[in-house]
C-alpha positions as CSV (number, residue, x, y, z in Angstrom):
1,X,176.2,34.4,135.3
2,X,174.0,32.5,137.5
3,X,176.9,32.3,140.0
4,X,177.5,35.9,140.2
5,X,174.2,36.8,140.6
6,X,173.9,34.6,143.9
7,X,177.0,35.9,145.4
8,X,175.9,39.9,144.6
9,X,172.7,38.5,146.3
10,X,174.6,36.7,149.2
11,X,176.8,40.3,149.3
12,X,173.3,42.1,149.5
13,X,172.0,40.0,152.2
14,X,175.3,39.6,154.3
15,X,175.2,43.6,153.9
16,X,172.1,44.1,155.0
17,X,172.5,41.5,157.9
18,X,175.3,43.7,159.0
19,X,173.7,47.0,159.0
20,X,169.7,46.8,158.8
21,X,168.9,47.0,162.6
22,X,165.6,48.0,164.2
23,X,166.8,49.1,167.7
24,X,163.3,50.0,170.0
25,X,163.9,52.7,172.6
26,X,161.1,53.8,175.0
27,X,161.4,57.1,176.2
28,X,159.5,59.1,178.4
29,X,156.4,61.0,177.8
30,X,156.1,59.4,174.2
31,X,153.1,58.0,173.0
32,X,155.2,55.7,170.3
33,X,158.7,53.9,170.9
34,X,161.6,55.3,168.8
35,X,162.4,52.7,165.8
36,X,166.0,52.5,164.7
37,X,169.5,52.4,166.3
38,X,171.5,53.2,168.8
39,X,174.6,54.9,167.6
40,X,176.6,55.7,171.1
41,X,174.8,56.1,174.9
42,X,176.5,57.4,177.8
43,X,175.2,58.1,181.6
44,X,174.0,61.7,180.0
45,X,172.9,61.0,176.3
46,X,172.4,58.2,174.1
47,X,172.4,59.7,170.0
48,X,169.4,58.0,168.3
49,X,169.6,57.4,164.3
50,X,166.6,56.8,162.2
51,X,166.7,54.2,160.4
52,X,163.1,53.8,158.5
53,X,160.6,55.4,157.0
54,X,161.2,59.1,156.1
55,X,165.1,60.2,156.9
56,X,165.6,62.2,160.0
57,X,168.6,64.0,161.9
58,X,169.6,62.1,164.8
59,X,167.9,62.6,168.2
60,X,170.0,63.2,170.9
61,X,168.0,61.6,174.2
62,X,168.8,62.8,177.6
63,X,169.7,59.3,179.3
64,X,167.4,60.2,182.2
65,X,164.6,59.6,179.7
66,X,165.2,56.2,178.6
67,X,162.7,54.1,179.8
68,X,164.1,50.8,177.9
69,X,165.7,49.9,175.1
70,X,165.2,46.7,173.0
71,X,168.7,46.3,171.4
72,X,168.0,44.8,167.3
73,X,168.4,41.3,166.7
74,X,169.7,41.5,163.8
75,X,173.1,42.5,165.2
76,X,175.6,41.5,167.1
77,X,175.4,38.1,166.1
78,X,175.9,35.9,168.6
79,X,173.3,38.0,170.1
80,X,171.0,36.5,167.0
81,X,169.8,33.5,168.7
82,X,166.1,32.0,169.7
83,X,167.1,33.0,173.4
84,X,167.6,36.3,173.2
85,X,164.1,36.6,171.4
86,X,162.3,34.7,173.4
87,X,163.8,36.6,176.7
88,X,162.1,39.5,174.9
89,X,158.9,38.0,174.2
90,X,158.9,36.9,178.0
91,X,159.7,40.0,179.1
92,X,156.7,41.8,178.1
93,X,154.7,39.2,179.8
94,X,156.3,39.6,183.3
95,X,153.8,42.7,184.0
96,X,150.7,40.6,183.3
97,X,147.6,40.7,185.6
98,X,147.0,36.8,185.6
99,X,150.0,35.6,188.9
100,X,150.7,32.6,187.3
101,X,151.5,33.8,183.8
102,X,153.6,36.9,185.4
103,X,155.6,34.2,187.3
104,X,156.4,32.1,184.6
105,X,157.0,34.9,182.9
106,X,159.7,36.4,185.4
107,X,161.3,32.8,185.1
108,X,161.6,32.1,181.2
109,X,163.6,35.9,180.7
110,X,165.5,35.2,183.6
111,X,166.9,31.8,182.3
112,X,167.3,33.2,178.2
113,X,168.6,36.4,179.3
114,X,170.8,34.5,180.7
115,X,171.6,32.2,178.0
116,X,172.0,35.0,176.1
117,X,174.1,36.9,177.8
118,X,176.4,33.7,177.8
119,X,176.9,34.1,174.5
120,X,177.7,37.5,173.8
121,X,181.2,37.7,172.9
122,X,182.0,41.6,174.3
123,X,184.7,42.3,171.2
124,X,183.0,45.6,170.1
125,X,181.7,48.9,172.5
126,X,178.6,47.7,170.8
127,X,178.4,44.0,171.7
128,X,179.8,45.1,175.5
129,X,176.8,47.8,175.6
130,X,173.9,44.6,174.8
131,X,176.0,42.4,177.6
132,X,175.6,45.4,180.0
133,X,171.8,46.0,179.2
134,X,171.1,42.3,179.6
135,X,173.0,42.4,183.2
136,X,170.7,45.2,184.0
137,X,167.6,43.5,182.9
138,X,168.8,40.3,184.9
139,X,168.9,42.5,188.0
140,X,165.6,44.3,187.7
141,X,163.9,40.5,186.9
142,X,165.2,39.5,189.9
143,X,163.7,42.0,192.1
144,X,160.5,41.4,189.7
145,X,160.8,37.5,190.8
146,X,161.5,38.7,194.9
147,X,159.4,35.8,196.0
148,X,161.8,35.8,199.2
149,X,164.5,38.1,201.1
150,X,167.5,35.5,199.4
151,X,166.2,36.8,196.1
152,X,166.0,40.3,196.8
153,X,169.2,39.9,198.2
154,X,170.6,38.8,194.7
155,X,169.0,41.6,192.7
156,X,170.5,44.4,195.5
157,X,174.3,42.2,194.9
158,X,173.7,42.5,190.9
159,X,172.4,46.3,191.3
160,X,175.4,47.0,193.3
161,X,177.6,45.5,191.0
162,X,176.2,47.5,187.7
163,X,176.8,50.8,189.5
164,X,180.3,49.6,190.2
165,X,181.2,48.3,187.0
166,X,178.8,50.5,184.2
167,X,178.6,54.3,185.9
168,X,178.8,55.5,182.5
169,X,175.4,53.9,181.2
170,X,172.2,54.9,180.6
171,X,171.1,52.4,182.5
172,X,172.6,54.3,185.9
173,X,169.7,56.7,185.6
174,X,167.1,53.9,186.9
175,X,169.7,51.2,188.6
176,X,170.8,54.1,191.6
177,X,167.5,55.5,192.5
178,X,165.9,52.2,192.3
179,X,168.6,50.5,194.3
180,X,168.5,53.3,197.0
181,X,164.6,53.6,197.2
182,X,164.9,49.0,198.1
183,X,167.7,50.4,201.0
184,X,165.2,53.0,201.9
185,X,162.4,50.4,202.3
186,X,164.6,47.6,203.9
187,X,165.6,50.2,206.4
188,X,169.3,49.6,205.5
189,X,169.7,53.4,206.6
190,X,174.1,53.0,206.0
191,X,174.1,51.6,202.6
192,X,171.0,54.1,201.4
193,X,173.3,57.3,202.7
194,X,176.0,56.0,200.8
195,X,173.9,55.3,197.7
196,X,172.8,58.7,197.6
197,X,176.1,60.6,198.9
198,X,177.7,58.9,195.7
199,X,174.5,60.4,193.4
200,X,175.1,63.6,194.7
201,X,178.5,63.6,193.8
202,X,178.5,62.1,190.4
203,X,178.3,64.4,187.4
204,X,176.5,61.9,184.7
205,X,173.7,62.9,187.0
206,X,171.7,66.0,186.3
207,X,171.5,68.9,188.3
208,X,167.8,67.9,189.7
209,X,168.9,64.2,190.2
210,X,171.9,65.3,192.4
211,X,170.1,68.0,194.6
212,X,167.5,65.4,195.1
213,X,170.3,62.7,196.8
214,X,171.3,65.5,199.1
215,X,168.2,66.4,200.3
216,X,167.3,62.2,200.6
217,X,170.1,62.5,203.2
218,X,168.6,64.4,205.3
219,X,165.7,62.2,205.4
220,X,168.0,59.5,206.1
221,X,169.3,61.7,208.7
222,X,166.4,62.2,209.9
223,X,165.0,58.0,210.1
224,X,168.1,57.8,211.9
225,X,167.2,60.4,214.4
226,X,170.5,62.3,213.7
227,X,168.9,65.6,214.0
228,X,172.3,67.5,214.7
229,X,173.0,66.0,211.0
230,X,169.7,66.5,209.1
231,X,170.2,70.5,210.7
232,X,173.1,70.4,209.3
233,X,173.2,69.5,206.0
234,X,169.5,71.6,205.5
235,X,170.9,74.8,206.3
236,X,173.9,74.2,203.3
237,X,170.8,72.8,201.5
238,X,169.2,76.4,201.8
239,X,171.9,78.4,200.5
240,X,172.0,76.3,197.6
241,X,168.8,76.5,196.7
242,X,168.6,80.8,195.8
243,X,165.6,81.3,193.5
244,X,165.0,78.3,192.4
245,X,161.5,77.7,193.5
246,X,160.8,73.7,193.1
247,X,164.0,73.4,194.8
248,X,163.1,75.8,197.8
249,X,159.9,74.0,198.4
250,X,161.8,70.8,198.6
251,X,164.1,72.1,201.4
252,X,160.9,72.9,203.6
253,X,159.7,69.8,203.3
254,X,163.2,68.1,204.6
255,X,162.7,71.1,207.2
256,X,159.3,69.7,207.8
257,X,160.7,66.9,208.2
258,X,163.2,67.2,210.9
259,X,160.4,69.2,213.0
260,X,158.8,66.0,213.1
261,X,161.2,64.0,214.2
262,X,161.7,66.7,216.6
263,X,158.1,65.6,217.6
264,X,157.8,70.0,217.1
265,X,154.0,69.6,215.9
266,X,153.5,73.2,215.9
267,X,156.7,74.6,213.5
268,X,155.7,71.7,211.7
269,X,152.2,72.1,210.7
270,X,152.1,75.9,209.1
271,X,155.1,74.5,207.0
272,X,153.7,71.9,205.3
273,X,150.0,73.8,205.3
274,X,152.5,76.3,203.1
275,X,154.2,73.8,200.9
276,X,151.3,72.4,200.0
277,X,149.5,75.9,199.2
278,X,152.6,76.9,196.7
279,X,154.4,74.3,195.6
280,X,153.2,73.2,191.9
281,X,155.2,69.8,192.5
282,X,153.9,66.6,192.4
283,X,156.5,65.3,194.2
284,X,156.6,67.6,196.5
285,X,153.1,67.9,197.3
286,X,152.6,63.9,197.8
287,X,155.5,64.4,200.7
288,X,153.8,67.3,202.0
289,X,150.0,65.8,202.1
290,X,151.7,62.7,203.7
291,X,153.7,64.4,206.3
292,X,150.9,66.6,207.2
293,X,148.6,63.2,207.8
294,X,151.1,61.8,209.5
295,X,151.2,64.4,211.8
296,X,147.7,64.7,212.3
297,X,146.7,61.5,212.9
298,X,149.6,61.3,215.9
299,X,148.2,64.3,217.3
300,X,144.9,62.3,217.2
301,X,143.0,64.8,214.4
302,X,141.7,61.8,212.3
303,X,139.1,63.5,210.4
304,X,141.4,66.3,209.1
305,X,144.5,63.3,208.6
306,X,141.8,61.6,206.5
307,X,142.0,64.0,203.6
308,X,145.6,64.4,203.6
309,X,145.8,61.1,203.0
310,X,143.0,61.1,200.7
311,X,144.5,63.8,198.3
312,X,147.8,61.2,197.9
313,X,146.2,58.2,197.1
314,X,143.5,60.0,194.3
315,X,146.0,62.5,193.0
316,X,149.5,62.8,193.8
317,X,149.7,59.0,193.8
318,X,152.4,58.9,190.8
319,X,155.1,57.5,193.2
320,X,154.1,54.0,194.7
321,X,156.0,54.9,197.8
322,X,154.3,57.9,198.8
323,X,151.0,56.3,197.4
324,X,151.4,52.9,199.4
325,X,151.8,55.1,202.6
326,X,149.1,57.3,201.8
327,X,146.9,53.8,201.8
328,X,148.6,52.9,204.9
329,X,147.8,55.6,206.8
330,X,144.0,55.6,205.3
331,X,143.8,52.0,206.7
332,X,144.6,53.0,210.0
333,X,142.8,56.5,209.8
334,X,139.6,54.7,209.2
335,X,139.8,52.4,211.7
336,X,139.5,55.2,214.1
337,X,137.3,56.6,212.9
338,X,135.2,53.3,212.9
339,X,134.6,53.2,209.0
340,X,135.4,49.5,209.0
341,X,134.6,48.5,205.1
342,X,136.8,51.2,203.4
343,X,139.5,50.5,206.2
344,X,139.2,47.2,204.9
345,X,139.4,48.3,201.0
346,X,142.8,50.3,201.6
347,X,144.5,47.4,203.9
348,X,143.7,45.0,200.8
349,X,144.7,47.1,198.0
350,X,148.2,48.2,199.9
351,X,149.0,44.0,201.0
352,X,147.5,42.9,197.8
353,X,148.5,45.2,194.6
354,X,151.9,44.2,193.2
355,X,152.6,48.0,192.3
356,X,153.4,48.2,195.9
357,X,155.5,45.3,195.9
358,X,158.8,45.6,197.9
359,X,157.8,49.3,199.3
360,X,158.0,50.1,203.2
361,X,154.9,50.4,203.9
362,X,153.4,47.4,202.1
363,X,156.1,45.4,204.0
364,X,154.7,47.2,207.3
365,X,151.6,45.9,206.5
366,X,151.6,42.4,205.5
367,X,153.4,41.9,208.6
368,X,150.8,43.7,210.9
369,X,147.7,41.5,209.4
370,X,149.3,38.4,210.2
């Protein structure tokens, strides 16, 4: 009797070892992570089961969403291993104000992500989809680590390998943008137009992500002074946009855009002055304060640059690009207009904040105050 009730017991456990897991996924715009598991993910969807508390359908999750995903370990198991938890422990660290502790940080997940990755046998879709989340996490700790150009280099080699080897992830939602935006800043103008020509073409993307690659091309276009190009590919941009406002505004900015590099101040100006007064995109209206700035301050109108700039880094500041150039431009804004201490304040915030880490215009600075 006593034997049989240990091995229903052991049956119980082994049971409940095999099924019980606790999957985290962080999605966008949610106060609370989503506990329970992941049933299948895809570039466009992952389906979401609950898996405590009171029984609900499953979610579908648009894949664009996903901020992160903690994978349960409970299963696979030769996922269930002290590595693989303390990579996760360390990885919630690597975000930490205190330098020293974010470093060590980086380091630890870096070598037990690694370790656990090592040990992942791939024999199940499931087991392959933890090894390919783990690859991504390795690549997005090394940028995270980016103490030098070699390492930089490393992340951009493992980034270019996910997209090549997982385009059907959920993960491609973050590793394409991210991987083009690090072109974009290391002025790598050939690889970042080929980054975003694939985007535009593949269909996991949504329709917004895809529109937005073409119309990046143009600004590539345009950093490469291939005006004939940027023309071009705006005037196919038009037609495509119809009635769809958000879009329509975004094609005058890349219109903006290649009047400035035209150095055409004057078609310029009214453009972005009309962006700015209708579009209702954040986006959008960071690019548009920005590029009217910009092109105020080289036409020497530093006061009225000032609070282009100024509306960027208080309140469209939500992408660190646009937000690091913002500061950049108020650094050098102030300086003519001989307000030394808050020139000062936005030079040190842009070389100093890590949010900025890795953008252009951080890069631009650091290298003009030595």
């Amino acid at each position: 009797m006593t034997h049989r009730v240990l091995f229903s017991t052991s049956i119980v456990v082994i049971a409940l070892g095999l099924t019980a897991r606790a999957d985290t996924v962080i999605v966008k715009n949610r106060e609370k992570p989503l506990e329970g598991s992941v049933i299948s993910e895809d570039a466009k969807k992952i389906v979401f089961s609950f898996t405590t508390g009171k029984k609900k359908p499953d979610e579908i999750i648009p894949s664009a969403d996903i901020v992160d995903i903690i994978y349960s370990d409970f299963f696979p198991l030769d996922v269930r291993n002290d590595a693989y938890k303390a990579a996760i422990a360390a990885d919630k660290l690597t975000d930490s104000e205190d330098s020293a502790k974010r470093t060590k940080a980086v380091d630890d997940a870096i070598a037990k992500f690694t370790e656990s990755l090592q040990k992942v046998q791939k024999d199940t879709v499931l087991k392959r989809n933890v090894a390919r989340h783990l690859e991504y996490k390795l690549a997005v700790l090394l940028l995270k680590k980016g103490s030098d150009l070699a390492t930089v280099d490393r992340a951009v080699v493992r980034m270019q390998d996910f997209v090549k080897y997982h385009r059907d992830s959920w993960q491609i939602n973050l590793v394409m943008p991210r991987l083009a935006q690090i072109q974009m800043d290391n002025k790598d103008w050939k690889e970042a137009a080929r980054t975003f020509q694939e985007m535009s073409e593949m269909e996991v993307f949504t329709p917004e992500v895809r529109r937005e690659a073409k119309l990046m091309l143009v600004t590539v276009a345009v950093r490469t002074k291939d005006i004939p190009l940027a023309t071009k590919r705006l005037d196919v941009l038009e037609k495509e946009a119809g009635g769809n406002p958000a879009y329509t505004s975004r094609v005058k900015m890349a219109r903006a855009e290649v009047f400035i590099g035209l150095k055409q101040f004057d078609d310029a100006i009214p453009l972005l002055r009309e962006i700015i007064k209708t579009s209702a995109d954040k986006q959008t209206m960071a690019l548009a304060h920005n590029a009217l700035g910009e092109t105020l301050f080289n036409d020497k109108k530093y006061a009225e640059a000032r609070w282009e700039f100024l509306w960027v880094e208080t309140i469209y500041n939500q992408d660190k690009g646009q937000h690091a150039k913002a500061l950049y431009y108020l650094w050098k804004t102030f300086d003519q207009l001989n307000d030394a201490d808050r020139a000062n304040q936005c030079r040190d915030l842009l070389v100093n904040d890590r949010q900025f880490a890795g953008t252009e215009y951080q890069q631009k600075a650091i290298t003009q105050v030595k």
